[in-house]
N, C-alpha and C positions, 0 to 999 in steps of 0.2 A: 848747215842744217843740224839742229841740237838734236834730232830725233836719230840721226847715221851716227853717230856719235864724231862727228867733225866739230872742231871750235877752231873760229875764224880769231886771225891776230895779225896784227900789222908789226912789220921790220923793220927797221932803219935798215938799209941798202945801199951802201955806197954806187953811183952810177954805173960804175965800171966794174962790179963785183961780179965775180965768176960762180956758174953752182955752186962749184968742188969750197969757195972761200963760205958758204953758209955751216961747215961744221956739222953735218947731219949726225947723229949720235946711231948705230946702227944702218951704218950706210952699204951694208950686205945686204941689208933687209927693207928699207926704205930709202924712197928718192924724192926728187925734186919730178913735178909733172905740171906741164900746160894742158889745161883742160880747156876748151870751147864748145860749143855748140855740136861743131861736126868732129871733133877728135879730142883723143888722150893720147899726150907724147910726154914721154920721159926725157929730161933734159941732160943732156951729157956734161961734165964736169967743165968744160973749158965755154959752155953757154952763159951768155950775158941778160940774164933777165929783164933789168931795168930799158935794153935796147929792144927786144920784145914785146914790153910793154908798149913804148913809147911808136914803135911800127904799128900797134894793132889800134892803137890810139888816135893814130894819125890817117886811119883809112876814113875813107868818104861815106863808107856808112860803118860806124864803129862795132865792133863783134863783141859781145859778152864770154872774159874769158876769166881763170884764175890761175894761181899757182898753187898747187895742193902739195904736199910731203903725204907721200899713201907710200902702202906697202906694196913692194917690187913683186907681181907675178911669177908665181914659180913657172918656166916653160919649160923646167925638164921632163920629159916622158919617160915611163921605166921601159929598158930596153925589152922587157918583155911583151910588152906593149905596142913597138914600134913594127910597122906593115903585120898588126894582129897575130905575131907568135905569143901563142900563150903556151906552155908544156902542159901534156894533159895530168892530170891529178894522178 
């Protein structure tokens, strides 16, 4: 979608290629993620994409899915934060 500022681009993939083998340039800060319908998962470096594909491919009713490269969720919370200690001013 040109309006999210996402641009869609096709990769040559060797079959058997692992995340960790796509080279992600700031791979602290972005990853590899399967999007569908009902979820966003982040794929871990030793994940086989093209065999993902080829499962979700292969179901009886097919699922619209993608591979996206987005930025990694920050989940750190500042410990001041954490079970609502805040110090008062």
């Amino acid at each position: 979608d040109a309006s999210s500022g996402c641009t869609a681009k096709t990769l040559k993939v060797h079959p058997y290629a692992t995340t960790e083998e796509f080279k992600i340039s700031d791979s602290e800060n972005y990853a590899l993620f399967l999007l569908t319908d009902e979820t966003t998962q982040q794929l871990a470096p030793d994940t086989h994409p093209q065999r993902i594909k080829a499962e979700l491919h292969s179901r009886p009713q097919p699922q619209l899915f993608y591979f996206v490269y987005r930025q990694i969720q920050n989940l750190t919370v500042p410990s001041d934060q954490l079970n609502d200690n805040t110090s008062p001013n």
